[in-house]
C-alpha positions, 0 to 999 in steps of 0.5 A, spaced: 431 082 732 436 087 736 437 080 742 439 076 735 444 081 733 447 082 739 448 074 739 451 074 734 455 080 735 458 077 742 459 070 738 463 073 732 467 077 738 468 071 742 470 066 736 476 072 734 477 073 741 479 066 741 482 065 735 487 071 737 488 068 743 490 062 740 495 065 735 499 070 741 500 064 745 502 060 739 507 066 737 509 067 744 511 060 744 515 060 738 518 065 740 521 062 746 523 057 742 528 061 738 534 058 737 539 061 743 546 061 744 549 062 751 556 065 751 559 063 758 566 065 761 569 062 767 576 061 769 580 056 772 575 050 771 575 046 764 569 045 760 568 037 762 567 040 770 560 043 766 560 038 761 553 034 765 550 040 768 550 044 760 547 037 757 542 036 763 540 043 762 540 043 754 535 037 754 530 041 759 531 046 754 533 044 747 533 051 744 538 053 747 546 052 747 551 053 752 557 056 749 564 055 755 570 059 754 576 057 760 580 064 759 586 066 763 587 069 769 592 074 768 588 077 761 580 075 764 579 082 767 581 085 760 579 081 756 572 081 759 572 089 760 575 090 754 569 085 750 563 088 754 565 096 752 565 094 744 558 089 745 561 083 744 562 080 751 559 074 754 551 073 756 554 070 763 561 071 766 564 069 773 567 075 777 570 074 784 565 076 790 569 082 792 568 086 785 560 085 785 559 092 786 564 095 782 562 091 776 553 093 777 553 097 772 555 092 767 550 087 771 543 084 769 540 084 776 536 077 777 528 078 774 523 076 779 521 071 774 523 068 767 518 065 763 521 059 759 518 054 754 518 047 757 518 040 753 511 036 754 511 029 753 505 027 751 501 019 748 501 012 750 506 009 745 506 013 740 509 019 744 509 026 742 512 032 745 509 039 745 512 046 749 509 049 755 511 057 756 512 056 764 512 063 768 516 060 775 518 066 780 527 067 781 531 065 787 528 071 792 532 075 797 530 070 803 531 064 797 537 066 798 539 067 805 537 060 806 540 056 801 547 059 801 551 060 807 551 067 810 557 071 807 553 070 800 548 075 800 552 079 804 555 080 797 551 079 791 545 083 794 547 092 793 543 097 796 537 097 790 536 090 794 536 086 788 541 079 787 546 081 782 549 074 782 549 066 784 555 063 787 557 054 784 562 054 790 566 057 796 573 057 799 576 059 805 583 060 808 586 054 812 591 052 814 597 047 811 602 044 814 608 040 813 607 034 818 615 031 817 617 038 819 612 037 825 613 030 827 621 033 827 619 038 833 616 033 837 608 037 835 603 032 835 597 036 831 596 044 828 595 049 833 588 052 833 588 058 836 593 064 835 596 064 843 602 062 845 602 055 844 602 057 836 607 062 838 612 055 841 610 051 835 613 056 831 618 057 834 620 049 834 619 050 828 623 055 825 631 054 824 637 059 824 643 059 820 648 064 824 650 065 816 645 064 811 639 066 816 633 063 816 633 055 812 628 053 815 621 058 816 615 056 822 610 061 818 608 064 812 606 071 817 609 078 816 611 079 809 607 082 803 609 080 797 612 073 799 607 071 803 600 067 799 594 071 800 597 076 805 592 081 805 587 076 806 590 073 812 590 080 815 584 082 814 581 076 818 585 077 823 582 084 823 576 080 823 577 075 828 579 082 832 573 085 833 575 090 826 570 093 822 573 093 816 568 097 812 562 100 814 556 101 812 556 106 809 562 105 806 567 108 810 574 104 812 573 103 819 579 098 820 584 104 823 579 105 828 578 104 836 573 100 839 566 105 839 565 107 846 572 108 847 577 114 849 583 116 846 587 110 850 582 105 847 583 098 845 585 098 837 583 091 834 586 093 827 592 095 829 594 090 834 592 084 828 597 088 824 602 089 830 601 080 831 602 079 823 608 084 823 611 082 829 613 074 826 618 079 820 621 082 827 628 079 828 628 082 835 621 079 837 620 072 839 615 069 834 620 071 828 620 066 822 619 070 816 623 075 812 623 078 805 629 075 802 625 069 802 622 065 797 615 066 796 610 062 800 607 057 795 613 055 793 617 055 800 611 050 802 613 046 797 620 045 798 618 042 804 622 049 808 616 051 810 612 049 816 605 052 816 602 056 811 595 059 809 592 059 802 585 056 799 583 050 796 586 052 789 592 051 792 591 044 793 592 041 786 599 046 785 602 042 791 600 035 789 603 037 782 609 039 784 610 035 791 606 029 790 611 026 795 610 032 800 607 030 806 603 035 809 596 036 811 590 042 812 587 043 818 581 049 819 584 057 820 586 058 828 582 062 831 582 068 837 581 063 843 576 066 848 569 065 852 565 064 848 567 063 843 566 066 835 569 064 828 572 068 824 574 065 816 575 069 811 571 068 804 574 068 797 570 066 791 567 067 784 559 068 782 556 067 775 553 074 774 549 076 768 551 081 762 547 088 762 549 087 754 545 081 753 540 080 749 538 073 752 537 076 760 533 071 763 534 066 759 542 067 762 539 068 770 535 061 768 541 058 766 545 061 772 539 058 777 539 052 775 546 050 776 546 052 783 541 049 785 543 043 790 542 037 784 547 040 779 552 045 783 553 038 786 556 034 780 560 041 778 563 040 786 564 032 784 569 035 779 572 040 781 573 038 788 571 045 790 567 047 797 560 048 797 556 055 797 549 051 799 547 050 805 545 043 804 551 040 801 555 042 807 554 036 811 555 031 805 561 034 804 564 033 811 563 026 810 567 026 805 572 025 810 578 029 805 581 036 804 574 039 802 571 037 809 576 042 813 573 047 808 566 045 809 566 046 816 569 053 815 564 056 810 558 057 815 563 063 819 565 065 812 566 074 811 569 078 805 568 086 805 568 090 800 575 092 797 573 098 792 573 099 784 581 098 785 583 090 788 591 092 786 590 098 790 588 096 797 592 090 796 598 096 795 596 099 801 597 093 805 603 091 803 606 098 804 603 099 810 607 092 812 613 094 809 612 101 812 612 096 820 617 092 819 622 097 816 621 102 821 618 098 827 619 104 832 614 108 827 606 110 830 603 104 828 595 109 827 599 114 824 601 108 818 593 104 819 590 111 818 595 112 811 593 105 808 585 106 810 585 113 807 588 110 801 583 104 800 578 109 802 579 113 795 579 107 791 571 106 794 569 113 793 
């Protein structure tokens, strides 16, 4: 009698079990089928460079909708701000590689794996499909360590170790240059290094007036304001120098001397500055820039600029406004040495996932679908971008175009980390510059350490 009880008893307790079990699966997998939206803020791209990825993840996931907004550069960081701190921002955004740590506390960093319902299409020719909850494991760091060149994970992983965004592209600083101009100074090809041969091309290159100064400029190097980027171009010289420009415990590093060294040693910070600010110096060989002339971009594009050093996003501007203009991009020169080392330097945006959002793993599923190689490919068949993924390099360079110069760059691509306030850094550098060429005679660690200790605060 008391086995055929206790027979019973674990029968009804496995038929409810079951029964239980199958109505928590059920109610999982029609939860996960809820209707989604994603609301998904870029700038600079037009929705049609998204339009296949967002139509080949919307059929893998038909719950869920994309929603892509294009916002203007000059008002995204407000608007943005100001739509995160009143809860009605985007589910995923773009910011720039150098404002990942100042914006964490505002991110979801990657889960360690997302669990989404999958479309199962099942039968002979009568077909019928059904939804699978599928737990897969995100991107780990060595994940991404090997899929992405180097300097990605030198800035999307922080401190707690964890990724708190994915990039669908790279750019890097290279060289433009006016091959009229060169082919009137009887220059065959751009200079790859940053020696004397380089300093002879711009000086060949450049052109005086005894009355209206310079008409013609070899080089867009030794300005700020007027010159595209130039903080940039500054910081990799500092690099390609041997500077440290910020240390790992965050502490400006690029006034400092050589470690090892005594009072006399060799400053690679400042002699990149006293290199970039000797091309502003009348009294100096190299002179070919001045503040009274016109921006960089659009010097360039006046055709009465020889060289110039920009981004891949410049390339649309000087074709739309010069379409006659003839000119051409070669690599970033580096600091010939033995052996040599190459230096680039990184600009770029990585899609990053609200704090705020209601629909996190669903954003981070959606961000690691579209930098997969597959899909990041289409977007860069778009938008003529350079690749952040280690296995497009190569396709890229045999593209045999502009975007092959940068995929040879982005493998010895670095960025540093430029603290809560980018226009302040960018302040400090241009008033150092000014503060060099308007008294050149002044102590220049005296004006590197004014300018570190300003960038300094702004990271504290």
């Amino acid at each position: 009698m008391f086995k055929k009880i206790t027979i019973l008893s674990l029968l009804a307790l496995f038929l409810l079990g079951s029964g239980f079990g199958c109505q928590i699966a059920n109610k999982k997998t029609k939860l996960a089928m809820k209707p989604i939206t994603l609301v998904y803020w870029r700038v600079f791209d037009d929705s049609s460079a998204f339009q296949q990825i967002i139509t080949d993840y919307e059929a893998l996931h038909p719950n869920i909708t994309i929603q892509y907004h294009k916002l203007r550069y000059s008002e995204y960081e407000n608007k943005l701000l100001n739509a995160l701190a009143e809860d009605r921002g985007p589910d995923i955004f773009s910011i720039q590689n150098t404002w990942v740590k100042k914006y964490q506390t505002k991110l979801a960093p990657m889960p360690a794996t997302i669990t989404m319902a999958y479309p199962v299409v099942s039968g002979g020719l009568k077909k019928s499909v059904s939804y699978q909850l599928r737990t897969r494991n995100s991107l780990s760091i060595t994940d991404l360590k090997n899929n992405f060149v180097g300097v990605v994970a030198h800035d999307v992983i922080l401190k707690d170790n964890k990724i708190y965004g994915l990039p669908l592209s790279l750019d890097t600083l290279v060289m433009f240059y006016n091959k009229d101009l060169f082919n009137n100074a009887g220059i065959s090809q751009a200079p790859r290094y940053w020696n004397n041969e380089f300093l002879q091309d711009v000086k060949k290159l450049t052109i005086q007036d005894p009355k209206k100064g310079l008409i013609q400029s070899g080089v867009a190097l030794g300005g700020s304001t007027n010159v595209n980027r130039f903080s940039d171009i500054l910081s990799v010289l500092m690099l390609q120098n041997g500077a440290t420009m910020l240390s790992p415990s965050g502490q400006i590093q690029f006034n400092r001397p050589l470690p090892g060294q005594n009072n006399n040693a060799y400053n690679p910070g400042i002699e990149a500055l006293r290199f970039y600010t000797d091309f502003a110096n009348p009294a100096k060989e190299s002179y070919s820039w001045n503040s009274k002339l016109p921006k960089s971009l659009q010097m360039f594009i006046n055709g009465n600029l020889a060289i110039m050093f920009a981004y891949s996003y410049d390339l649309p501007i000087i074709k739309a406004q010069a379409p006659k203009l003839n000119f051409a991009i070669a690599p970033l020169p580096q600091i010939e040495g033995n052996p040599p080392t190459n230096v680039n330097f990184a600009n770029y945006w990585v899609e990053v996932v609200s704090k705020r959002s209601a629909h996190k793993n669903a954003a981070w599923n959606f961000i690691q679908f579209i930098t997969k190689a597959t899909e990041a490919k289409k977007y860069l068949q778009q938008t003529n971008h350079p690749t952040a993924l280690r296995s497009l390099i190569n396709w890229q360079k045999q593209q045999n175009n502009e975007t092959s110069v940068f995929a040879n760059e982005v493998l010895t691509a670095k960025s540093w980390y430029v603290g809560q306030d980018e226009s302040a850094m960018e302040d400090a550098m241009k008033d150092m510059i000014d503060q060099v060429s308007k008294n050149p005679a002044e102590s220049l660690q005296k004006i590197i350490n004014t300018a570190a200790a300003r960038i300094q605060q702004t990271i504290n």
